[in-house]
HTML snippet that shows the backbone in 3Dmol.js (N, CA, C, O; Angstrom):
<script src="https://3Dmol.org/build/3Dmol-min.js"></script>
<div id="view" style="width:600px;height:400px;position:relative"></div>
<script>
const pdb = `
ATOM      1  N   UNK A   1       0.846  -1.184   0.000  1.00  0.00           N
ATOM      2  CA  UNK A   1       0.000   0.000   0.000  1.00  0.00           C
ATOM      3  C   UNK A   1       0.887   1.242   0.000  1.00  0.00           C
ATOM      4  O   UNK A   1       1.925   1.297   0.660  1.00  0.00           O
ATOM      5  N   UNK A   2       0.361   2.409  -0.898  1.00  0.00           N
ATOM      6  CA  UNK A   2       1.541   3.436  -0.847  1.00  0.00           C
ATOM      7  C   UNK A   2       0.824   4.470   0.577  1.00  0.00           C
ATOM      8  O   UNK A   2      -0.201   4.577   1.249  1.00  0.00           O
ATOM      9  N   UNK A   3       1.987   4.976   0.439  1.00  0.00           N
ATOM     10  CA  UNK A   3       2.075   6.404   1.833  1.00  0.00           C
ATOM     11  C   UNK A   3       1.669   7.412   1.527  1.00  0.00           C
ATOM     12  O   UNK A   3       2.338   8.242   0.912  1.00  0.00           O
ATOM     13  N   UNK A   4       0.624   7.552   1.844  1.00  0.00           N
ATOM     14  CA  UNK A   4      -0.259   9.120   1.226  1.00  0.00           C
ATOM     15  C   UNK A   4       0.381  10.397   1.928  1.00  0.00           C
ATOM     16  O   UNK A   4       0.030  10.473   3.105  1.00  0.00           O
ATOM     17  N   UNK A   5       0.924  11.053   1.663  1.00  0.00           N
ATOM     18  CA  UNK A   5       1.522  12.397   1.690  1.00  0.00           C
ATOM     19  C   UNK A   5       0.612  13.706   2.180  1.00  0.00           C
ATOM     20  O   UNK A   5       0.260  14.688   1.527  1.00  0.00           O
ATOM     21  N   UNK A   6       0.351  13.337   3.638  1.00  0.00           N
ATOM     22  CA  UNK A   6      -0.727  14.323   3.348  1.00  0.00           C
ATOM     23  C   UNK A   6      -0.496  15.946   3.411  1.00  0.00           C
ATOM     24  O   UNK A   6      -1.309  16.813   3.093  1.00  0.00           O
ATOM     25  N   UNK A   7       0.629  16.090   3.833  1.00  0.00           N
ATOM     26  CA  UNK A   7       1.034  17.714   3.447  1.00  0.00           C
ATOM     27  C   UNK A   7       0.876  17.802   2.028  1.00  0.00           C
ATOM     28  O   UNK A   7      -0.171  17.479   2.588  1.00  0.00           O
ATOM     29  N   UNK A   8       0.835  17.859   1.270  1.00  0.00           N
ATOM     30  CA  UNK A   8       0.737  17.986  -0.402  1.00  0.00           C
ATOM     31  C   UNK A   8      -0.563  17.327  -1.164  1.00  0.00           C
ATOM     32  O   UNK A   8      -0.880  17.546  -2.333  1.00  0.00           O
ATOM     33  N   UNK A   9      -1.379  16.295  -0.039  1.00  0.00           N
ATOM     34  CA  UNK A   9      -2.403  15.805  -0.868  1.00  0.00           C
ATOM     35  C   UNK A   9      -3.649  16.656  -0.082  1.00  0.00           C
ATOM     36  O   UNK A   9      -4.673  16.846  -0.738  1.00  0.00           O
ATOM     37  N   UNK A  10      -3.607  16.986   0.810  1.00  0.00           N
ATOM     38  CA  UNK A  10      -4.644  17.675   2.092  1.00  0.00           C
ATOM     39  C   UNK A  10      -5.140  19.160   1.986  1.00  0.00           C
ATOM     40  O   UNK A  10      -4.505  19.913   2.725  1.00  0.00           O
ATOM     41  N   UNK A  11      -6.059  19.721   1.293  1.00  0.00           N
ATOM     42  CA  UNK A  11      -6.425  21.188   1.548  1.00  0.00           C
ATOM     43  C   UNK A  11      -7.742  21.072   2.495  1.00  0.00           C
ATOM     44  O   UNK A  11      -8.482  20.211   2.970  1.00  0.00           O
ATOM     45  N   UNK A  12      -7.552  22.616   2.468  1.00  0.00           N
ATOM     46  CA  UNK A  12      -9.150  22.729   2.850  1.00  0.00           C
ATOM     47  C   UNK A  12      -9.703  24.194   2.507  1.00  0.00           C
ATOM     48  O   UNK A  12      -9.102  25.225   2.811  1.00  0.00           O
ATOM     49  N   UNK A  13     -11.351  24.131   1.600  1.00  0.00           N
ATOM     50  CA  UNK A  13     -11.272  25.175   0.922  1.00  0.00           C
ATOM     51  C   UNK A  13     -13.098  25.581   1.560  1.00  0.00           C
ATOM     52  O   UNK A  13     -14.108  24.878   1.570  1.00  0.00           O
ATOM     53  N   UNK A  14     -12.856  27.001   2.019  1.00  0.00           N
ATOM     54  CA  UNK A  14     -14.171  27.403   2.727  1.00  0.00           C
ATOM     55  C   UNK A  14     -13.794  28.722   2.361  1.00  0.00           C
ATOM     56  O   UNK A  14     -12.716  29.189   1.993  1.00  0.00           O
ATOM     57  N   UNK A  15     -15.427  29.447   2.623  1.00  0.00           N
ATOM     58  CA  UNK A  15     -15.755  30.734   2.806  1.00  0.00           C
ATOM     59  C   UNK A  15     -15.432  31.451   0.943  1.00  0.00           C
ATOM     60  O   UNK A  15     -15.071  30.808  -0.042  1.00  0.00           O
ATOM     61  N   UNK A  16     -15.698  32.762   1.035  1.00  0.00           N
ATOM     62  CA  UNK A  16     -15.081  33.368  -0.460  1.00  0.00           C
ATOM     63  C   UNK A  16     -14.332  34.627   0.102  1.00  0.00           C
ATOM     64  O   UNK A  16     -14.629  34.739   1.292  1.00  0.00           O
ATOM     65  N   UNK A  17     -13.464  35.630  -0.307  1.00  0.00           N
ATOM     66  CA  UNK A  17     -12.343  36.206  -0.612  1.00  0.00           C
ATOM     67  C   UNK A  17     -13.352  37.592   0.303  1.00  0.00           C
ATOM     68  O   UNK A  17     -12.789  38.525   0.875  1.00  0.00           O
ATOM     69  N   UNK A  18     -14.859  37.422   0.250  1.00  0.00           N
ATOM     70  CA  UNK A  18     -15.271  38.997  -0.120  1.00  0.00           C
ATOM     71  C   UNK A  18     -15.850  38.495   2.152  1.00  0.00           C
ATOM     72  O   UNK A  18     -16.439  39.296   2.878  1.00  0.00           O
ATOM     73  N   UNK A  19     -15.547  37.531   2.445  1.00  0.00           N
ATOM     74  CA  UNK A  19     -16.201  37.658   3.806  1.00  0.00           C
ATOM     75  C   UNK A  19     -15.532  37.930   4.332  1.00  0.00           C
ATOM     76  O   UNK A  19     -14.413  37.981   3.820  1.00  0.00           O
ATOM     77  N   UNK A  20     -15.750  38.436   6.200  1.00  0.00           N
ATOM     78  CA  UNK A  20     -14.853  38.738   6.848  1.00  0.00           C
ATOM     79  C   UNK A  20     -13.812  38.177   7.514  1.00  0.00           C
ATOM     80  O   UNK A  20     -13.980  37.233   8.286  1.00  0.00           O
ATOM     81  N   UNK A  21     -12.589  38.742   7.258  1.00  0.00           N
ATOM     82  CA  UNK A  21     -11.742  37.246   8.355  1.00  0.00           C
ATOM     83  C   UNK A  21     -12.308  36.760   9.358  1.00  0.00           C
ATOM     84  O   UNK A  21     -12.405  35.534   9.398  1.00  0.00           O
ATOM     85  N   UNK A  22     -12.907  37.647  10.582  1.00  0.00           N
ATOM     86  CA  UNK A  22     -13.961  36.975  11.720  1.00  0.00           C
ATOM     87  C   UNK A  22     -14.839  35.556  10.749  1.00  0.00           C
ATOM     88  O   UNK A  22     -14.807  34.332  10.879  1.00  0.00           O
ATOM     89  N   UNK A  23     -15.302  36.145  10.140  1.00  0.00           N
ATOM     90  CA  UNK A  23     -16.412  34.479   9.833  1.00  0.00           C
ATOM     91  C   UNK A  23     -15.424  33.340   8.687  1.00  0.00           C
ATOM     92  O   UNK A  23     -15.681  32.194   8.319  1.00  0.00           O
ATOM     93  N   UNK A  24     -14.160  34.316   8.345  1.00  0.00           N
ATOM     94  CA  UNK A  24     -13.046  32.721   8.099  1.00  0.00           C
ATOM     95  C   UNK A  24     -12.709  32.455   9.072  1.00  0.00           C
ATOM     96  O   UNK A  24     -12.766  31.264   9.380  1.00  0.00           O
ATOM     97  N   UNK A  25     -12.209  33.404  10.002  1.00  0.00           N
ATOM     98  CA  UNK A  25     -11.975  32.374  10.776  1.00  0.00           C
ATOM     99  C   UNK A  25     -12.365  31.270  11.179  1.00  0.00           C
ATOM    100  O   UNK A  25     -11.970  30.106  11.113  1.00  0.00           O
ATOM    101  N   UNK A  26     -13.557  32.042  11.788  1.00  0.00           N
ATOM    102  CA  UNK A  26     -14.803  31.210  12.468  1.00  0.00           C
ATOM    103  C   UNK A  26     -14.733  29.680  11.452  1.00  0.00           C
ATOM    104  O   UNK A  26     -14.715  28.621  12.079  1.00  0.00           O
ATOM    105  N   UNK A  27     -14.688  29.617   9.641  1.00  0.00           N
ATOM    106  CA  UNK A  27     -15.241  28.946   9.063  1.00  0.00           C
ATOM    107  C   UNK A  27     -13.496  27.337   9.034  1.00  0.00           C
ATOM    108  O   UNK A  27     -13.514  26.142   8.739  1.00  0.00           O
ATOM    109  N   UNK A  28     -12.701  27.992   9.358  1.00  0.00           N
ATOM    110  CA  UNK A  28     -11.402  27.512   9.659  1.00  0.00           C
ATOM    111  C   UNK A  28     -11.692  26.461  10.565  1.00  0.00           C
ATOM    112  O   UNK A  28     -11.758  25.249  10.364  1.00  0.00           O
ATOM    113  N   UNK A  29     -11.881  27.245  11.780  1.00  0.00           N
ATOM    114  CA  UNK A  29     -12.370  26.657  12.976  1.00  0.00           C
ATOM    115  C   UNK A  29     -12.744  25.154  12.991  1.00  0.00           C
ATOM    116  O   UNK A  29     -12.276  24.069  13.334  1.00  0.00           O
ATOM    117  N   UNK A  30     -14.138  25.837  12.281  1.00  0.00           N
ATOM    118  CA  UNK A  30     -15.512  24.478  12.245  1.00  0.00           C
ATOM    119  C   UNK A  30     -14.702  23.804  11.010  1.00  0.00           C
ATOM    120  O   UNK A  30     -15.187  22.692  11.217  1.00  0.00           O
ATOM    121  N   UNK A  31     -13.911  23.599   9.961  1.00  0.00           N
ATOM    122  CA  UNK A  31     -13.187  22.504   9.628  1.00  0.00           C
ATOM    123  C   UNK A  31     -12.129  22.156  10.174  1.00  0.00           C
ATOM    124  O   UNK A  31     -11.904  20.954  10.029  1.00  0.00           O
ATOM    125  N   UNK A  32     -11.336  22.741  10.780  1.00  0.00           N
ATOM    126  CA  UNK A  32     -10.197  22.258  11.091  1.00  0.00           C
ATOM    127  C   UNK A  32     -10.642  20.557  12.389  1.00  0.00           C
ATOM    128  O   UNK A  32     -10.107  19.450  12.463  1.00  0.00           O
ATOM    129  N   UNK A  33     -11.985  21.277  13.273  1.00  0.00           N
ATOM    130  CA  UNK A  33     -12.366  20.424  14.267  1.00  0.00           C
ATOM    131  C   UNK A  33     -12.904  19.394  13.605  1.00  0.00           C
ATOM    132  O   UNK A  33     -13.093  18.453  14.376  1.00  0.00           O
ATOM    133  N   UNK A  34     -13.333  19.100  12.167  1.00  0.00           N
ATOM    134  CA  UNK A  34     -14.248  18.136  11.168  1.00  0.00           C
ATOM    135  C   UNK A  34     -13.069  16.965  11.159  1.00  0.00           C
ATOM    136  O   UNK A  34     -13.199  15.746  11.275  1.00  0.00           O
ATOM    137  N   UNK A  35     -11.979  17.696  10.994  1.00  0.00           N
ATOM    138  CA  UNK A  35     -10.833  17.032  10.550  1.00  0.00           C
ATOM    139  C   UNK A  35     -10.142  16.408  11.367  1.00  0.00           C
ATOM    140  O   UNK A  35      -9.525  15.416  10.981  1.00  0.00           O
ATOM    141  N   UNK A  36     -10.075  16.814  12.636  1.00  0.00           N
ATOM    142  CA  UNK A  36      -9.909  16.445  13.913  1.00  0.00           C
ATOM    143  C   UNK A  36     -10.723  14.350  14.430  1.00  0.00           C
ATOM    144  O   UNK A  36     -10.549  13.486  15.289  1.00  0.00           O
ATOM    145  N   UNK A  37     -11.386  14.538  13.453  1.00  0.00           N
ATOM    146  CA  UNK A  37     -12.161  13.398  13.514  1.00  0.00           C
ATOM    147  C   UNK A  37     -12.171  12.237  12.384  1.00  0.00           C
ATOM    148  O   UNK A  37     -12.904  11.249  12.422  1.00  0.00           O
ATOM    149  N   UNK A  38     -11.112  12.570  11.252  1.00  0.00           N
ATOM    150  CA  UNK A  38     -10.447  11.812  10.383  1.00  0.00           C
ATOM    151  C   UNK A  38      -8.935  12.000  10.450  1.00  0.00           C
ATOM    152  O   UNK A  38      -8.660  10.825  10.692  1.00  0.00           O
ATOM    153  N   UNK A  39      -8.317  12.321  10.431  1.00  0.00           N
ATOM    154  CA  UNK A  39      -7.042  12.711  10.717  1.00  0.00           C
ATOM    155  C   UNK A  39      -5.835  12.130  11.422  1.00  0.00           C
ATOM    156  O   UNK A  39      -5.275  12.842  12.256  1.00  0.00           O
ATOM    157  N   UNK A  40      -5.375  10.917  11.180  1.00  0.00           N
ATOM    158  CA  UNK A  40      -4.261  10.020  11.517  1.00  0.00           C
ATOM    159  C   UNK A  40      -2.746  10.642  11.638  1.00  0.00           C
ATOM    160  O   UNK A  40      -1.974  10.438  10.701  1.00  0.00           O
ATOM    161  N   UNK A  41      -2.318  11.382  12.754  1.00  0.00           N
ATOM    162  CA  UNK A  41      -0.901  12.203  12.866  1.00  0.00           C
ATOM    163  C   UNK A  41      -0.210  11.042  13.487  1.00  0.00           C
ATOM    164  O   UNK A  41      -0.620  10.427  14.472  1.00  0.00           O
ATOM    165  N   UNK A  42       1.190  10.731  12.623  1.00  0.00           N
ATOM    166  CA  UNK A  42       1.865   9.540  13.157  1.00  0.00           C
ATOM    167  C   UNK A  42       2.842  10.548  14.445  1.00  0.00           C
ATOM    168  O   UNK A  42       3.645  11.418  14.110  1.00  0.00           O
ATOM    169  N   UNK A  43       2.583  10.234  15.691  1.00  0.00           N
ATOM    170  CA  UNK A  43       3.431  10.620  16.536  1.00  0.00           C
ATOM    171  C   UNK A  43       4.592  11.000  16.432  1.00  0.00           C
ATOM    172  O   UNK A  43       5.427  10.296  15.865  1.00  0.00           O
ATOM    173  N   UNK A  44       4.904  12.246  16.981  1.00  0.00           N
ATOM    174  CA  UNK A  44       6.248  12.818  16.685  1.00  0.00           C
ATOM    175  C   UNK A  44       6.097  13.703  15.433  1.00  0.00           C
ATOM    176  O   UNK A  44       6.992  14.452  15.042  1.00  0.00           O
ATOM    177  N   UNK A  45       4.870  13.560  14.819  1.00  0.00           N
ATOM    178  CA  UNK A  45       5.123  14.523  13.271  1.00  0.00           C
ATOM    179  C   UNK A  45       3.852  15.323  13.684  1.00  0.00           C
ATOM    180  O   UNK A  45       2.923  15.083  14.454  1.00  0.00           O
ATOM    181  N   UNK A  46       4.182  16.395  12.851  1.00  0.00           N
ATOM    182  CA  UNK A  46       3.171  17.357  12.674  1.00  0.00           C
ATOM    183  C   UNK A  46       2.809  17.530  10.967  1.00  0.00           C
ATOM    184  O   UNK A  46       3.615  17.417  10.043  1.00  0.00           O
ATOM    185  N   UNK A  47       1.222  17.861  10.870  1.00  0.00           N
ATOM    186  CA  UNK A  47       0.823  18.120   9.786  1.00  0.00           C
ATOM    187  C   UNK A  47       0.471  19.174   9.050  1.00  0.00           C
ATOM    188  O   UNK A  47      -0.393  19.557   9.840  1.00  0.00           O
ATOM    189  N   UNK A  48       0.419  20.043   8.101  1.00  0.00           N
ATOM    190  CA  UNK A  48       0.390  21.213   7.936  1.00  0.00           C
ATOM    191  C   UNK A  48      -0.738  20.820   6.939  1.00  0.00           C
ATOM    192  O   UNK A  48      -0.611  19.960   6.068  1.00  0.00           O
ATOM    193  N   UNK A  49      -1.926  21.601   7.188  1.00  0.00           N
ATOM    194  CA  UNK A  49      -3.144  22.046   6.211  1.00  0.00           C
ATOM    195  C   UNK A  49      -3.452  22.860   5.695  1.00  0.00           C
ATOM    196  O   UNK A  49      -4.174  23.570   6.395  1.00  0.00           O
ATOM    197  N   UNK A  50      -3.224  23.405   4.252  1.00  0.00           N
ATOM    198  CA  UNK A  50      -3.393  25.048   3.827  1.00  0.00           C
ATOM    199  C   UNK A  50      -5.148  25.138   3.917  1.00  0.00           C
ATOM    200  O   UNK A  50      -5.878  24.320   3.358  1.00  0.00           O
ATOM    201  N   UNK A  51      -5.542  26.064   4.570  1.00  0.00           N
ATOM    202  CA  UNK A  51      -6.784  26.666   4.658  1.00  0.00           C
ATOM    203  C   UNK A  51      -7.226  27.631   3.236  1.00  0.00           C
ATOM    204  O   UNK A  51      -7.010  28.828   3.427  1.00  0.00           O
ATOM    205  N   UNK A  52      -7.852  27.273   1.744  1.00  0.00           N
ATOM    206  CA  UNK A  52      -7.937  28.426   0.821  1.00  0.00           C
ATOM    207  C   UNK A  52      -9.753  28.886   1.191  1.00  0.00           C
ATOM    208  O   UNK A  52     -10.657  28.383   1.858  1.00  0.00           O
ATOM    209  N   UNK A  53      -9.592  30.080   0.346  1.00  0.00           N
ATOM    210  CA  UNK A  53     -10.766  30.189   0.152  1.00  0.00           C
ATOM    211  C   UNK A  53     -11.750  29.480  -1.017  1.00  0.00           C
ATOM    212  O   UNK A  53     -11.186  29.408  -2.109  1.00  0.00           O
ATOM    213  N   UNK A  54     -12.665  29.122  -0.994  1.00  0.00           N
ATOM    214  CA  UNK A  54     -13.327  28.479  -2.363  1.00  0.00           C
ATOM    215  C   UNK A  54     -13.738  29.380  -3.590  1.00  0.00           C
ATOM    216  O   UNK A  54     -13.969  28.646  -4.550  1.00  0.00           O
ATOM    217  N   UNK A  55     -13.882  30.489  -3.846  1.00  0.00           N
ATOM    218  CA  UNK A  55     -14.224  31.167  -4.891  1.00  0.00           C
ATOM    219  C   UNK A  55     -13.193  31.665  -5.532  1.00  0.00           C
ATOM    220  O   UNK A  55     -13.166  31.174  -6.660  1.00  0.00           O
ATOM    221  N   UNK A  56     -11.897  32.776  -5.272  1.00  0.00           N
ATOM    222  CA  UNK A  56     -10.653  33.180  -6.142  1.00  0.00           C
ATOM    223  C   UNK A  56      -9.630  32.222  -4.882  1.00  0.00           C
ATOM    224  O   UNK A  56      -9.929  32.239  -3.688  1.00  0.00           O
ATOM    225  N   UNK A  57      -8.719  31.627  -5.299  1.00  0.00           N
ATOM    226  CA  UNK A  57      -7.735  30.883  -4.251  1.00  0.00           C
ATOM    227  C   UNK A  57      -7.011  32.369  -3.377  1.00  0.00           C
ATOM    228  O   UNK A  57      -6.448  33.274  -3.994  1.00  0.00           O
ATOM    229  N   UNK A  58      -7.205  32.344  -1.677  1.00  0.00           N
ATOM    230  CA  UNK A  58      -6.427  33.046  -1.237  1.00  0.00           C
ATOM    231  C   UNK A  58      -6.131  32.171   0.344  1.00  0.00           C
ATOM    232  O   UNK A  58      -6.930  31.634   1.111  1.00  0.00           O
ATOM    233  N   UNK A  59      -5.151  32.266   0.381  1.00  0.00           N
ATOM    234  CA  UNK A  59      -4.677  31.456   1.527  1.00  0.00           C
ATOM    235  C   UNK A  59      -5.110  32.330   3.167  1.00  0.00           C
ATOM    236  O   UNK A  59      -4.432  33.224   3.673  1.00  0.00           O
ATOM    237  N   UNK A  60      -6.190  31.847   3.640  1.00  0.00           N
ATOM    238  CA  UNK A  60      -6.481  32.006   4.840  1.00  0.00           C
ATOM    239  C   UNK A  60      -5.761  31.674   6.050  1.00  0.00           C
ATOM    240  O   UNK A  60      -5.651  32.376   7.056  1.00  0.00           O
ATOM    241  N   UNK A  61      -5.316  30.603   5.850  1.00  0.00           N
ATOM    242  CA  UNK A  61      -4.588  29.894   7.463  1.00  0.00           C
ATOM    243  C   UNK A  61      -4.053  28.729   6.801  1.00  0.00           C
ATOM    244  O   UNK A  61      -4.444  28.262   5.732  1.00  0.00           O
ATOM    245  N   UNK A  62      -2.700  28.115   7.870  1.00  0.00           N
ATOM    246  CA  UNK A  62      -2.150  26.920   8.105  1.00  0.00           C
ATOM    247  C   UNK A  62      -2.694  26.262   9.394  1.00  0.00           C
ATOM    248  O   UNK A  62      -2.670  26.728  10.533  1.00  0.00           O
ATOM    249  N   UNK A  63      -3.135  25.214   9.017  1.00  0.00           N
ATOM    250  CA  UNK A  63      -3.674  24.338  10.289  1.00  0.00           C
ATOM    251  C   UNK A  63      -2.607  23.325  10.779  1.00  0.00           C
ATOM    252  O   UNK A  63      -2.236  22.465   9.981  1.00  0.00           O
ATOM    253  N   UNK A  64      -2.148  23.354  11.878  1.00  0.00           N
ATOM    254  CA  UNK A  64      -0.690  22.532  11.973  1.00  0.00           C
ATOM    255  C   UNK A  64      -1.236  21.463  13.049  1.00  0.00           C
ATOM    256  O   UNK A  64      -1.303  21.906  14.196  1.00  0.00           O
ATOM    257  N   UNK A  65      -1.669  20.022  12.848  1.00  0.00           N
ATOM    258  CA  UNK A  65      -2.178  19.308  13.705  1.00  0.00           C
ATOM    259  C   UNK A  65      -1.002  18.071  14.109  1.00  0.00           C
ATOM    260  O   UNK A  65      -0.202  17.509  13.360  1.00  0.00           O
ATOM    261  N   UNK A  66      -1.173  17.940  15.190  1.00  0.00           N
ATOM    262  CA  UNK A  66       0.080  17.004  15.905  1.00  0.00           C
ATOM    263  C   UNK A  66      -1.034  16.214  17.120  1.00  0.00           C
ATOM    264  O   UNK A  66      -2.234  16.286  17.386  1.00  0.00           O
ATOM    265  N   UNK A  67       0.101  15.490  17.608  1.00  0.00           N
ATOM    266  CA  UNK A  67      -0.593  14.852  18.877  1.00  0.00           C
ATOM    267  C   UNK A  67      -0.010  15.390  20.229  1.00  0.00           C
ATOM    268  O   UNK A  67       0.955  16.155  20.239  1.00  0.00           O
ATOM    269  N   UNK A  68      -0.680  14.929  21.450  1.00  0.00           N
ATOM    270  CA  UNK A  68      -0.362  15.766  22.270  1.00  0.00           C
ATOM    271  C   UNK A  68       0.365  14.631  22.948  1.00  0.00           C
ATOM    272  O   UNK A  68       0.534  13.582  22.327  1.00  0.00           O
ATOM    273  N   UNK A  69       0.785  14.768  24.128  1.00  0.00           N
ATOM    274  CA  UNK A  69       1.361  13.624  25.149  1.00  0.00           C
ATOM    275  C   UNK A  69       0.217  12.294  25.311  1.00  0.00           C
ATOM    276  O   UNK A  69       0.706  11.166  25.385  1.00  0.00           O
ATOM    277  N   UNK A  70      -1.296  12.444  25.364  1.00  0.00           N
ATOM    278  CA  UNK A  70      -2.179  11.336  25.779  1.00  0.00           C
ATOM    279  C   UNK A  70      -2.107  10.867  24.333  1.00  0.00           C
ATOM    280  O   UNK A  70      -2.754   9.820  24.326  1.00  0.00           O
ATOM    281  N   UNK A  71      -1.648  11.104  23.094  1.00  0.00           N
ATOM    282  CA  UNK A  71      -2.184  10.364  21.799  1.00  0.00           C
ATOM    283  C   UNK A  71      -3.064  11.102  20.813  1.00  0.00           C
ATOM    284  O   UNK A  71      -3.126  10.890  19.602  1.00  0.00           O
ATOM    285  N   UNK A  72      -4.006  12.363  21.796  1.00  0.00           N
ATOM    286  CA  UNK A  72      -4.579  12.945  21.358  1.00  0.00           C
ATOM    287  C   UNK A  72      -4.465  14.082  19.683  1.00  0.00           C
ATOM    288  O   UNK A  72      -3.735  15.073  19.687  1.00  0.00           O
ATOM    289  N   UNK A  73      -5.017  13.823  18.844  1.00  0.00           N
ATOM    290  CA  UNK A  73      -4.784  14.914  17.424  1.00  0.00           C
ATOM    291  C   UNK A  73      -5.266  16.352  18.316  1.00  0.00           C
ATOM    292  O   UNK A  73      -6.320  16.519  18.930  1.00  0.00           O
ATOM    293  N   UNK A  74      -4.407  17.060  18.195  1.00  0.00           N
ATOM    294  CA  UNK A  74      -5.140  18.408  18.431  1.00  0.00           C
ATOM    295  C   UNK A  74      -4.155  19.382  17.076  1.00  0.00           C
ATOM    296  O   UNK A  74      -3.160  19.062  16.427  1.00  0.00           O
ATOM    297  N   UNK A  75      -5.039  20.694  17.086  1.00  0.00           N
ATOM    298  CA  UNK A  75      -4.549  21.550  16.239  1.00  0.00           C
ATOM    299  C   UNK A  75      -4.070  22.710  16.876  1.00  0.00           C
ATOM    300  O   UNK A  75      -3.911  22.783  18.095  1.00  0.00           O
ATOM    301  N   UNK A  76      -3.744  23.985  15.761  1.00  0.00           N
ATOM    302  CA  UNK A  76      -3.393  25.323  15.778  1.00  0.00           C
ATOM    303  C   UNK A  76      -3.164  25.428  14.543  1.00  0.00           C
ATOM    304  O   UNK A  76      -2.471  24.751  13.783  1.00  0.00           O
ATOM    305  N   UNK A  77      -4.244  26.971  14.284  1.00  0.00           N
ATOM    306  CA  UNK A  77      -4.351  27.455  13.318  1.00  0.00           C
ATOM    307  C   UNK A  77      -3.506  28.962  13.384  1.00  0.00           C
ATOM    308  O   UNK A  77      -3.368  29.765  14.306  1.00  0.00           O
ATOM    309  N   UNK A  78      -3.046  28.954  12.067  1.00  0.00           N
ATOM    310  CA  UNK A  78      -1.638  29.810  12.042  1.00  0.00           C
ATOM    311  C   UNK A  78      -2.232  30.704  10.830  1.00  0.00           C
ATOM    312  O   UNK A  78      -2.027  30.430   9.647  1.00  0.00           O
ATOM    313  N   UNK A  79      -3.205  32.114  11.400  1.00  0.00           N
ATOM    314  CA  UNK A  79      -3.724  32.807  10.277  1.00  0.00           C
ATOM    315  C   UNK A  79      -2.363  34.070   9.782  1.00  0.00           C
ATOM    316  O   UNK A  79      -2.575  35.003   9.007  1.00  0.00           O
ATOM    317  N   UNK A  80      -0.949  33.766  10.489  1.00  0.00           N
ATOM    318  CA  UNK A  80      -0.133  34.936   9.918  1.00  0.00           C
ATOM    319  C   UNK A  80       0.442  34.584   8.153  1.00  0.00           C
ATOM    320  O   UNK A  80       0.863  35.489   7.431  1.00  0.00           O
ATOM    321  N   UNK A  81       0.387  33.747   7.895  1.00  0.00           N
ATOM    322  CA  UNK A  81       0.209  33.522   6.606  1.00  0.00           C
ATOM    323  C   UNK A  81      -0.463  33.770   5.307  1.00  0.00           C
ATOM    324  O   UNK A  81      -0.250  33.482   4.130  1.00  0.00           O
ATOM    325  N   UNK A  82      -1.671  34.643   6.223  1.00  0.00           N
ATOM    326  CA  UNK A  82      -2.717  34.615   5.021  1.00  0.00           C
ATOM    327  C   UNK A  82      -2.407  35.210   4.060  1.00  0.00           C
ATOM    328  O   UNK A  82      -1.279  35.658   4.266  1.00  0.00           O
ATOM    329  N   UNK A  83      -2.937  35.629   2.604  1.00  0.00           N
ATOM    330  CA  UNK A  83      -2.583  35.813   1.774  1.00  0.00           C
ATOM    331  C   UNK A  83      -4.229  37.310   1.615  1.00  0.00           C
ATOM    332  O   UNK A  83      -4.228  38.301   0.884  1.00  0.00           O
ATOM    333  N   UNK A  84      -4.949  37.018   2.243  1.00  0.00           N
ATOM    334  CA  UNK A  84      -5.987  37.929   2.089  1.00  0.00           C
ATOM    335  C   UNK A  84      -5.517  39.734   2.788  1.00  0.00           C
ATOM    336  O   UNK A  84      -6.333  40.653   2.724  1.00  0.00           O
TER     337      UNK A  84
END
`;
const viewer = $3Dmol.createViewer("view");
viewer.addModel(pdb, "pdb");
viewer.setStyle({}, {cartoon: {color: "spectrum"}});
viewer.zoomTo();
viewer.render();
</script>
C-alpha cells in the first residue's frame, strides 16, 4: 500500500475572498475540528493544512495538527500567513 503524503495531498477550501476574516476564521475553525475526527498524525510529526478560500484561491490559514502527550490529534491554526 503506498504512503499518502498528506502535506501535499490535504487542503481545505471554505468561505469566499469577499467575507470577513472573523467568519473565516470562524469557518477555519468548524473545519479544522471536522478534521480532527479523520485525521491520523503519526506521533512525533506534525501536519500542515493550507486553509484556501473556495471562490478566487487566497490562503487564509495553516492548520498545523500534531498529537499531544495522551495520543490525542489536536490543532493550531496559524492565520499569519494569510494571503488575504
Amino acid at each position: 500500500m503506498e504512503e499518502m503524503n498528506l502535506e501535499k495531498e490535504m487542503t481545505v477550501h471554505c468561505g469566499k475572498v469577499t467575507d470577513s476574516m472573523e467568519t473565516l476564521e470562524s469557518l477555519c475553525r468548524e473545519e479544522a475540528e471536522k478534521l480532527l475526527a479523520t485525521l491520523d498524525v503519526p506521533e512525533g510529526r506534525q501536519v500542515e493544512v493550507p486553509f484556501w478560500t473556495k471562490d478566487f484561491p487566497e490562503l487564509i490559514a495553516v492548520g498545523k495538527f500534531s498529537c499531544d502527550n495522551s495520543g490525542k490529534v489536536i490543532y493550531e491554526l496559524d492565520f499569519s500567513q494569510s494571503t488575504l
